[in-house]
TORVEXDREN-482900 format. One record per atom (N, C-alpha, C): x, z, y; atom name. Coordinates in steps of 0.1 Angstrom, whole numbers, plus 5000, padded with zeros to 4 digits. Layout:
// residues N
<pt x="X" z="Z" y="Y" atom="CA"/>
...
//
This chain:
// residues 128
<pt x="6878" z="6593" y="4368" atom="N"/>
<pt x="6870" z="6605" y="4373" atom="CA"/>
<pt x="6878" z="6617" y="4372" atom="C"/>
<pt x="6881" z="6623" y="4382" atom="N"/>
<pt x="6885" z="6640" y="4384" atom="CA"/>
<pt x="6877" z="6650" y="4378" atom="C"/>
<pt x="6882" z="6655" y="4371" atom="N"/>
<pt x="6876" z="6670" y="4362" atom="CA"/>
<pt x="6883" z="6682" y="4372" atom="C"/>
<pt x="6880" z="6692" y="4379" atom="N"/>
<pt x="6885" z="6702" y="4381" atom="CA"/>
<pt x="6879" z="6718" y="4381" atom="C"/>
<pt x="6885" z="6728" y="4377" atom="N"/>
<pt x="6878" z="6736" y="4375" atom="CA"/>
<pt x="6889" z="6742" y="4384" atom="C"/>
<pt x="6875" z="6751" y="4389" atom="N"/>
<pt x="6882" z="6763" y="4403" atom="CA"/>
<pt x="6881" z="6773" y="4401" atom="C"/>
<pt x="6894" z="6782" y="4403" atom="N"/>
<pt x="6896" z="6797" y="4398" atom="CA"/>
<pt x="6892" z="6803" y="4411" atom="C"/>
<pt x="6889" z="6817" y="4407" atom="N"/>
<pt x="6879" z="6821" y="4423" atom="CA"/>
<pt x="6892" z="6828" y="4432" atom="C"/>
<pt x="6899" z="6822" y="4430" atom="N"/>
<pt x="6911" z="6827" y="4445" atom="CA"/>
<pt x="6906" z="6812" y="4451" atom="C"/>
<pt x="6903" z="6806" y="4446" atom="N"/>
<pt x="6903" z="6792" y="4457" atom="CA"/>
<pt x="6889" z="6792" y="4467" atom="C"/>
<pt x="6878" z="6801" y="4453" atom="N"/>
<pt x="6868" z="6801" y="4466" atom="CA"/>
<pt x="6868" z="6809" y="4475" atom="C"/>
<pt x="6875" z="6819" y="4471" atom="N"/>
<pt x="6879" z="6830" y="4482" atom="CA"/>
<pt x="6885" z="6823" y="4497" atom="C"/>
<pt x="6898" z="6817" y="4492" atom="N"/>
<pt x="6906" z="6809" y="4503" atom="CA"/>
<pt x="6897" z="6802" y="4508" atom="C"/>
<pt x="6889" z="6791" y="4503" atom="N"/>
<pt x="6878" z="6786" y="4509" atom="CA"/>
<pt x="6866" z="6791" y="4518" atom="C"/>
<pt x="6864" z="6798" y="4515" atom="N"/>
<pt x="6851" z="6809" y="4526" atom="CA"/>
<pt x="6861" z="6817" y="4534" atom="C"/>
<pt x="6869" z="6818" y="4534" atom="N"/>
<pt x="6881" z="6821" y="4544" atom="CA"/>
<pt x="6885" z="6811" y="4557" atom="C"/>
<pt x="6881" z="6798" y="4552" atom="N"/>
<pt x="6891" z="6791" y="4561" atom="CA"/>
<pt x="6901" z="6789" y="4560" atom="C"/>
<pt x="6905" z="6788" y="4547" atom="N"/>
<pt x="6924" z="6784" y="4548" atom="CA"/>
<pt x="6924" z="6771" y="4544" atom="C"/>
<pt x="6931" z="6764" y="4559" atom="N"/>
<pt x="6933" z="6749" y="4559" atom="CA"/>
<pt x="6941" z="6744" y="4542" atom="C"/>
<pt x="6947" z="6746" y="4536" atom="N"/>
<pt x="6955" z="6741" y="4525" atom="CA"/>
<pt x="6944" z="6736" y="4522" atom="C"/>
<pt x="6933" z="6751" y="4515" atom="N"/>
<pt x="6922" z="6743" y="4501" atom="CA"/>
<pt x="6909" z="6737" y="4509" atom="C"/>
<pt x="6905" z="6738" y="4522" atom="N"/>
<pt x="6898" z="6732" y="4530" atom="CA"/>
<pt x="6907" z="6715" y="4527" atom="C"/>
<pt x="6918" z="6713" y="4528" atom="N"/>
<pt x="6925" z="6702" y="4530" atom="CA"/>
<pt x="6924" z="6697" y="4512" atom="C"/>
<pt x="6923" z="6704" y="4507" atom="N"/>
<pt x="6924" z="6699" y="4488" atom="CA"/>
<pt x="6907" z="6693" y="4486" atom="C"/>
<pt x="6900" z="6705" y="4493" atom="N"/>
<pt x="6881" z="6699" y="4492" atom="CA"/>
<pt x="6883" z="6683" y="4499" atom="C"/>
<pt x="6890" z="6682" y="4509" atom="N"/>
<pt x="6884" z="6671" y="4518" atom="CA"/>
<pt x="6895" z="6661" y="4511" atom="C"/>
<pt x="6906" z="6661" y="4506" atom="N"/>
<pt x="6915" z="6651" y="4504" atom="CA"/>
<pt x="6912" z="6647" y="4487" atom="C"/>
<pt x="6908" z="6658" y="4477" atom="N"/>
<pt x="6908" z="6657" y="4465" atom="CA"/>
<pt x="6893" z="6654" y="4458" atom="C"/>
<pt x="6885" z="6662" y="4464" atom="N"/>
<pt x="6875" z="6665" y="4454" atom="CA"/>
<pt x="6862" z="6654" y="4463" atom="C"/>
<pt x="6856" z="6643" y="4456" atom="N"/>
<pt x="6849" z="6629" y="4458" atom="CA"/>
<pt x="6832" z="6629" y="4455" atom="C"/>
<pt x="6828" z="6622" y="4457" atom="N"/>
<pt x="6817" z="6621" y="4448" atom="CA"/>
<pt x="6816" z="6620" y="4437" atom="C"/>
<pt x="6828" z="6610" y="4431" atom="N"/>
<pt x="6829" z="6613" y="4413" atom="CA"/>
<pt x="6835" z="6616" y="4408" atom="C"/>
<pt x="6838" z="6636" y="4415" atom="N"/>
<pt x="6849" z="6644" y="4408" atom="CA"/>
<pt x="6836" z="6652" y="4400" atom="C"/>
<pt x="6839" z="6660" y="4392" atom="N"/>
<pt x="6834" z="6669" y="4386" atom="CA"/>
<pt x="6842" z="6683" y="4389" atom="C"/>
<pt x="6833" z="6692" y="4391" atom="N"/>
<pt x="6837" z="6704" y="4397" atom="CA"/>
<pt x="6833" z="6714" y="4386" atom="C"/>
<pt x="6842" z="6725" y="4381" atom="N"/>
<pt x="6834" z="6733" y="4374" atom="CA"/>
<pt x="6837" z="6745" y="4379" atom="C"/>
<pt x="6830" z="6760" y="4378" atom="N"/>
<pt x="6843" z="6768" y="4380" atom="CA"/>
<pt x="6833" z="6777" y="4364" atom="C"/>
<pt x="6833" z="6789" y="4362" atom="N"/>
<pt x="6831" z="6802" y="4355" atom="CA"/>
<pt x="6824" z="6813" y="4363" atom="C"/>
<pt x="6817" z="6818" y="4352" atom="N"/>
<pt x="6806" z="6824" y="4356" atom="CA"/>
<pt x="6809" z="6835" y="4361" atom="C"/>
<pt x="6826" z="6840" y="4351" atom="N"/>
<pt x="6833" z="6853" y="4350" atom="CA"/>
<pt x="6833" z="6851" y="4370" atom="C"/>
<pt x="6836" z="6835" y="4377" atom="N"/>
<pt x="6840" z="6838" y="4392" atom="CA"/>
<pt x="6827" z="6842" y="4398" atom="C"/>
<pt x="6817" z="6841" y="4396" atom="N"/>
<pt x="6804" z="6848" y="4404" atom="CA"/>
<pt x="6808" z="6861" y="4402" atom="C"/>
<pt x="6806" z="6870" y="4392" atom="N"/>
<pt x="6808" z="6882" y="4391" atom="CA"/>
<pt x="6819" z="6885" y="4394" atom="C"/>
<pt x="6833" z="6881" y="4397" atom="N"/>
<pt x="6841" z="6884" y="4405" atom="CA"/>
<pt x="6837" z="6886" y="4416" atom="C"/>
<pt x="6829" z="6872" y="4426" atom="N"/>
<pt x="6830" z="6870" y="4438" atom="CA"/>
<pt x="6820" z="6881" y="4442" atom="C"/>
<pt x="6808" z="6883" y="4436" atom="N"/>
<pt x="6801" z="6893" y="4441" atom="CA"/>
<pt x="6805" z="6906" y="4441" atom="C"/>
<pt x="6814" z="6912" y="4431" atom="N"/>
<pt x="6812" z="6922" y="4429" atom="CA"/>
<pt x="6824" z="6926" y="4440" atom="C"/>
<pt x="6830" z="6921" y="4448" atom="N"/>
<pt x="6840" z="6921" y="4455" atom="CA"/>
<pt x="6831" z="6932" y="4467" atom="C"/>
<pt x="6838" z="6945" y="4470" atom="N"/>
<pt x="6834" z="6956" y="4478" atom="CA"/>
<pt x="6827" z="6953" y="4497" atom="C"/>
<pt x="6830" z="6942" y="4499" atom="N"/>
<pt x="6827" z="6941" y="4512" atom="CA"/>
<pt x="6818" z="6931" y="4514" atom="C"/>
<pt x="6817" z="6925" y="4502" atom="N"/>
<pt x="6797" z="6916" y="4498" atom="CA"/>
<pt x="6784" z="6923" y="4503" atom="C"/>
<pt x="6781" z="6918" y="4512" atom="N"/>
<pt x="6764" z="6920" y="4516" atom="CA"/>
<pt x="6754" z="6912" y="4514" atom="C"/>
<pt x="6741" z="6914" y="4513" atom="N"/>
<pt x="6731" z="6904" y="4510" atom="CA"/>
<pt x="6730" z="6891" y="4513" atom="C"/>
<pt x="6736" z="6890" y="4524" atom="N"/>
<pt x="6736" z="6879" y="4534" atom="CA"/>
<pt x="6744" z="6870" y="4528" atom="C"/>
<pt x="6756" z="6876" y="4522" atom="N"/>
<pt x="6770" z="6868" y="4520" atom="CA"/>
<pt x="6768" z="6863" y="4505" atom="C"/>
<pt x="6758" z="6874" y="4503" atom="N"/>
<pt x="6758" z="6870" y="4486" atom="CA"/>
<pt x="6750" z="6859" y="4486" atom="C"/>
<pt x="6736" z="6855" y="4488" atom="N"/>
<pt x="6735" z="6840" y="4495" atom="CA"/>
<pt x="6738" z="6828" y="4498" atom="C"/>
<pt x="6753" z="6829" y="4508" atom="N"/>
<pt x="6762" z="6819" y="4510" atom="CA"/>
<pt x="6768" z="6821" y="4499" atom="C"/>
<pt x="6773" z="6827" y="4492" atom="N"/>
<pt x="6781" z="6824" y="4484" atom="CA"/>
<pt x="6775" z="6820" y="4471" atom="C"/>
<pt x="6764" z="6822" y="4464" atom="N"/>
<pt x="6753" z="6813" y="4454" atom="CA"/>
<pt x="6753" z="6799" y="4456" atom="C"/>
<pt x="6743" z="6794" y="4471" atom="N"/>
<pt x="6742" z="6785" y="4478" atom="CA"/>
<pt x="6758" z="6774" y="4474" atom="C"/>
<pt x="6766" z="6781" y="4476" atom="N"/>
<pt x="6784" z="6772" y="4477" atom="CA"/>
<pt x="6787" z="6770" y="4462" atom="C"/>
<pt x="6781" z="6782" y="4457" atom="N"/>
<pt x="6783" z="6776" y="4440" atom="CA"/>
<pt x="6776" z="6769" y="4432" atom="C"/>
<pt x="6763" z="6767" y="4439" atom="N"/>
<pt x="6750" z="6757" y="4430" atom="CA"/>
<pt x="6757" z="6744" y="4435" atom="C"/>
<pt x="6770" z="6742" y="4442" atom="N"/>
<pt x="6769" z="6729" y="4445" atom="CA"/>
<pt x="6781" z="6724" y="4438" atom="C"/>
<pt x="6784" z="6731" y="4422" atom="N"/>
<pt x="6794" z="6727" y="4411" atom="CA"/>
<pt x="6788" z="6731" y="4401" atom="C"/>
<pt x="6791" z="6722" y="4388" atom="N"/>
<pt x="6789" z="6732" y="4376" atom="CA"/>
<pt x="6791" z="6741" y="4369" atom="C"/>
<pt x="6787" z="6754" y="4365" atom="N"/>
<pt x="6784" z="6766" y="4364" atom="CA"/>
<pt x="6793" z="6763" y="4348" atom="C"/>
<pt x="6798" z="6768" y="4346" atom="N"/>
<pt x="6803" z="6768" y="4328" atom="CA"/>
<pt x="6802" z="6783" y="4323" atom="C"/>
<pt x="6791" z="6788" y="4315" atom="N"/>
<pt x="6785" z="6799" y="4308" atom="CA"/>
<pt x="6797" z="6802" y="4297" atom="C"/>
<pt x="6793" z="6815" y="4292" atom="N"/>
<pt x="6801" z="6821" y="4278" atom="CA"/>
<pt x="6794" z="6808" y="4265" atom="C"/>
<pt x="6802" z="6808" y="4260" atom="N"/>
<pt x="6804" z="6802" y="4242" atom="CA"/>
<pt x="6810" z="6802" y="4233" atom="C"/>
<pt x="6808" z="6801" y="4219" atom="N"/>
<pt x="6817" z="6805" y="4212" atom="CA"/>
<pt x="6829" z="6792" y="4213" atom="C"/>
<pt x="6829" z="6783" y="4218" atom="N"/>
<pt x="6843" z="6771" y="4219" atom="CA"/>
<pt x="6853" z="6779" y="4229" atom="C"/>
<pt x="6848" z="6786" y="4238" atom="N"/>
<pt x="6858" z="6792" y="4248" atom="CA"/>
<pt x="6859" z="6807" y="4246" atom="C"/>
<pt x="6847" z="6810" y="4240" atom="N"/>
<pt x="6856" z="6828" y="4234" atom="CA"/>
<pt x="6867" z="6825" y="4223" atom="C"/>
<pt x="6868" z="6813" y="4217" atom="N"/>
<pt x="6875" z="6812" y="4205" atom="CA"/>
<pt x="6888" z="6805" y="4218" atom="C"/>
<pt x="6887" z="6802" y="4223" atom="N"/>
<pt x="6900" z="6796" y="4233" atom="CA"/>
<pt x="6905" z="6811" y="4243" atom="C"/>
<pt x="6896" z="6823" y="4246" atom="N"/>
<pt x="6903" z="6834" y="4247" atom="CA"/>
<pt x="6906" z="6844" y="4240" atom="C"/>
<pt x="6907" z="6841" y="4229" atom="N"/>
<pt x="6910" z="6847" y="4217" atom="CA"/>
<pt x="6924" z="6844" y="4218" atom="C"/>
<pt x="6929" z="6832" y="4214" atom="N"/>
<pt x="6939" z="6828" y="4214" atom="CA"/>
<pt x="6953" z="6831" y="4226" atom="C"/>
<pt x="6944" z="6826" y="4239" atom="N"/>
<pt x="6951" z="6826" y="4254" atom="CA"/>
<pt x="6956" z="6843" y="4253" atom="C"/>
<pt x="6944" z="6854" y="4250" atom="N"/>
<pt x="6952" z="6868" y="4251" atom="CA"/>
<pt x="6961" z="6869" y="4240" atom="C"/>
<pt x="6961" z="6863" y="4227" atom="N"/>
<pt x="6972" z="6868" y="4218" atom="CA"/>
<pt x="6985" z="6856" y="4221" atom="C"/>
<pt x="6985" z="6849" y="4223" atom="N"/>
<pt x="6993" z="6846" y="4229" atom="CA"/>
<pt x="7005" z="6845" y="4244" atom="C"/>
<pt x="6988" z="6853" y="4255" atom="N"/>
<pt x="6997" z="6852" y="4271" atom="CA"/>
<pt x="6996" z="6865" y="4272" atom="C"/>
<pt x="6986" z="6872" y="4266" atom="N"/>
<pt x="6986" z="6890" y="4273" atom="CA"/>
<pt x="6981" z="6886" y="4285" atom="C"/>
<pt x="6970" z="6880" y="4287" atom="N"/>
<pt x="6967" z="6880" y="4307" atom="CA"/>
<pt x="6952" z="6879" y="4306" atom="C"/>
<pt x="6951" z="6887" y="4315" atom="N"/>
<pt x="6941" z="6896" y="4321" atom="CA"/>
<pt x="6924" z="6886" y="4314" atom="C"/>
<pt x="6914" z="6892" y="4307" atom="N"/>
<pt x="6904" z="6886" y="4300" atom="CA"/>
<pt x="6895" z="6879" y="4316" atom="C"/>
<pt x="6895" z="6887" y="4328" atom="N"/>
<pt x="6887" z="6870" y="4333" atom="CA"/>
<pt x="6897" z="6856" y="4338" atom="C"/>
<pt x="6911" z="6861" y="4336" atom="N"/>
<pt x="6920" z="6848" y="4340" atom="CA"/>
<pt x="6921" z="6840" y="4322" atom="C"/>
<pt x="6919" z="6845" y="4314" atom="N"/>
<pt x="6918" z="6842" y="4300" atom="CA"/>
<pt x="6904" z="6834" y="4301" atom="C"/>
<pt x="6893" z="6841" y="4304" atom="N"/>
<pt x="6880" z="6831" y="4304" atom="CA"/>
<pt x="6881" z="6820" y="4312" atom="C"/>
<pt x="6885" z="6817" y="4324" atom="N"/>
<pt x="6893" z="6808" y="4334" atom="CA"/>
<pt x="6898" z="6799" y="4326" atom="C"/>
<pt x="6906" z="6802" y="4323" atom="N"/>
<pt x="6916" z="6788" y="4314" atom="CA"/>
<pt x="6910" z="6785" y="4305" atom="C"/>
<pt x="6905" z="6792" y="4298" atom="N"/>
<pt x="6897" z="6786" y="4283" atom="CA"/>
<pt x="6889" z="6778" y="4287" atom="C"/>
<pt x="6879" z="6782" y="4297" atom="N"/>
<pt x="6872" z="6772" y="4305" atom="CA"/>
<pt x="6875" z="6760" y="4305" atom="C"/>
<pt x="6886" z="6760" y="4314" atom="N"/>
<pt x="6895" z="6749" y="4321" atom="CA"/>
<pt x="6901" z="6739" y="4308" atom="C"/>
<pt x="6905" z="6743" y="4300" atom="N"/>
<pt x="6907" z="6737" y="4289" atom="CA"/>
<pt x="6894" z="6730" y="4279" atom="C"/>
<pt x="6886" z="6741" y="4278" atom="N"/>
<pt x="6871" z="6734" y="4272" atom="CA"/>
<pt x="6866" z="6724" y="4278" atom="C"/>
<pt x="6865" z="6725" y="4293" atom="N"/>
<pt x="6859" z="6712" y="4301" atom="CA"/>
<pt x="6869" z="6699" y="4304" atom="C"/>
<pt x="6882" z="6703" y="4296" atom="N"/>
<pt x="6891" z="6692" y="4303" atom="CA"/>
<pt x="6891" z="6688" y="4312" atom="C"/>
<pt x="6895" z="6694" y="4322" atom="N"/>
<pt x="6898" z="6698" y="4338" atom="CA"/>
<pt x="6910" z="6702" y="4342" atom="C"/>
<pt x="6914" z="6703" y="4352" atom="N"/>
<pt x="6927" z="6708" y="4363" atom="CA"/>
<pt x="6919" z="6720" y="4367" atom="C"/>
<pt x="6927" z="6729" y="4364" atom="N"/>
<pt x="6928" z="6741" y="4369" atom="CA"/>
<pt x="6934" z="6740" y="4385" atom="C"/>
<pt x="6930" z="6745" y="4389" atom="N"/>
<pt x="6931" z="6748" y="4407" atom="CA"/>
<pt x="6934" z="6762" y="4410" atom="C"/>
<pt x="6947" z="6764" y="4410" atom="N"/>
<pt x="6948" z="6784" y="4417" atom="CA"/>
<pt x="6955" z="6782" y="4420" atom="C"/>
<pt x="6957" z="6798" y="4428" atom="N"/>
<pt x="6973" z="6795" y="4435" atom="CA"/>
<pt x="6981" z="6804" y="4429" atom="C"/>
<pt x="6972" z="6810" y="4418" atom="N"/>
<pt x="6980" z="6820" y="4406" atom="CA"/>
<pt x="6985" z="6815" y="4397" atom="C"/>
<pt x="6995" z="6797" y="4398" atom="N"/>
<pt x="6996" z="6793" y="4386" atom="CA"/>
<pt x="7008" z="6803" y="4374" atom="C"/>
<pt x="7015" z="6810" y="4381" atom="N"/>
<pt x="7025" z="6821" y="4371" atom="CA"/>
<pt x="7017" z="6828" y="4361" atom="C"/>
<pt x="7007" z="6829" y="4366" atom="N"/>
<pt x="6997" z="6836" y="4350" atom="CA"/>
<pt x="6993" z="6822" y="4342" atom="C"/>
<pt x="6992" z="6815" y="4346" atom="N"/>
<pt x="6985" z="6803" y="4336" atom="CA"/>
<pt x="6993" z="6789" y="4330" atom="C"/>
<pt x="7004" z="6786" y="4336" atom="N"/>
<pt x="7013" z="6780" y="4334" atom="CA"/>
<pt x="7022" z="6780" y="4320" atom="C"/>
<pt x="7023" z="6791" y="4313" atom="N"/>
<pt x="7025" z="6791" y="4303" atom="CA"/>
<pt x="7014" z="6786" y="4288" atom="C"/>
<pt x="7004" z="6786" y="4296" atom="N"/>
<pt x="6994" z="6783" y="4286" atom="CA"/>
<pt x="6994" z="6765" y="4284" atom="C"/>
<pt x="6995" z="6762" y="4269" atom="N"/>
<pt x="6994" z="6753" y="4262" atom="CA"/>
<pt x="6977" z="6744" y="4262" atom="C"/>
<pt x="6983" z="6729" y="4269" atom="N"/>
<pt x="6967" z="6721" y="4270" atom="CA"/>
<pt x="6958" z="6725" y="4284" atom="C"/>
<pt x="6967" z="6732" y="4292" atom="N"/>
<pt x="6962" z="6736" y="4304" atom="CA"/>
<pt x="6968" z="6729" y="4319" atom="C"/>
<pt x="6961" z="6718" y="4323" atom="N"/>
<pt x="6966" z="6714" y="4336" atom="CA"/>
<pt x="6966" z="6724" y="4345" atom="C"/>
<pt x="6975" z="6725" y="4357" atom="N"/>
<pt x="6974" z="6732" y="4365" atom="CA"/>
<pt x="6974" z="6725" y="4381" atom="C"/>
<pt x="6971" z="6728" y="4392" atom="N"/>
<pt x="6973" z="6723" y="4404" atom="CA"/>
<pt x="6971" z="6733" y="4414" atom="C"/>
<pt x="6981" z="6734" y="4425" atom="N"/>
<pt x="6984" z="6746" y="4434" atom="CA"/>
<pt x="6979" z="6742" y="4450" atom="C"/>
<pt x="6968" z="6740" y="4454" atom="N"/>
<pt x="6966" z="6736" y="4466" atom="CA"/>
<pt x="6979" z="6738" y="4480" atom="C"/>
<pt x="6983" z="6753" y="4476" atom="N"/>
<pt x="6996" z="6750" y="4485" atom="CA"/>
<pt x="7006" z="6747" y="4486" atom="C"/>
<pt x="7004" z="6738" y="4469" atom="N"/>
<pt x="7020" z="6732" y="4472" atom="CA"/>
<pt x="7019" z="6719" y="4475" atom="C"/>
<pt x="7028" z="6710" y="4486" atom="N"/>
<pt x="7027" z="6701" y="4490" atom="CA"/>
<pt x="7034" z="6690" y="4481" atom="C"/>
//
């Protein structure tokens, strides 16, 4: 079974239409994958300046259809670590802690921020 957790550049690219991660949903992710992403990516996605009511909707709607992974103390204690160790940015730090807590593949196409981190799969939908 596939574990993957999705950083919100992917959902972005995805409600975009960009064939790569359109081509990663349809070639990778199954009926018995497990999908996670972070909560930190809703409040990214919404809070994003050109969000309207309408969009905020679809974009709920798109996320009820993965598992949601909340704050806890197992992954504030895993970005504890990830900032004293990577210095990178506290919601790419909640992201991987995540990704690490749920034992999952990380999915971004920002792997240069997360790549150095220890116990962290990574996978780049655009690279072939």
């Amino acid at each position: 079974m596939n574990r993957f957790f999705l950083d919100t550049n992917i959902f972005i690219y995805f409600m975009q239409d960009v064939p790569e991660v359109e081509s990663f949903f349809d070639d990778r992710i199954t009926s018995e994958s497990i999908v996670y992403y972070s909560f930190i990516t809703r409040l990214e996605l919404l809070g994003l300046p050109q969000i309207i009511d309408e969009v905020t909707e679809k974009i709920d709607l798109f996320l009820d259809e993965f598992y949601r992974i909340d704050y806890n103390l197992n992954i504030e204690e895993y970005v504890v670590k990830i900032r004293k160790d990577h210095k990178i940015k506290i919601p790419d730090s909640i992201i991987a802690a995540s990704a690490i807590y749920t034992n999952s593949t990380l999915i971004t196409r920002n792997v240069k921020d997360f790549r150095k981190i220890e116990g962290l799969e990574l996978l780049n939908p655009f690279d072939n």
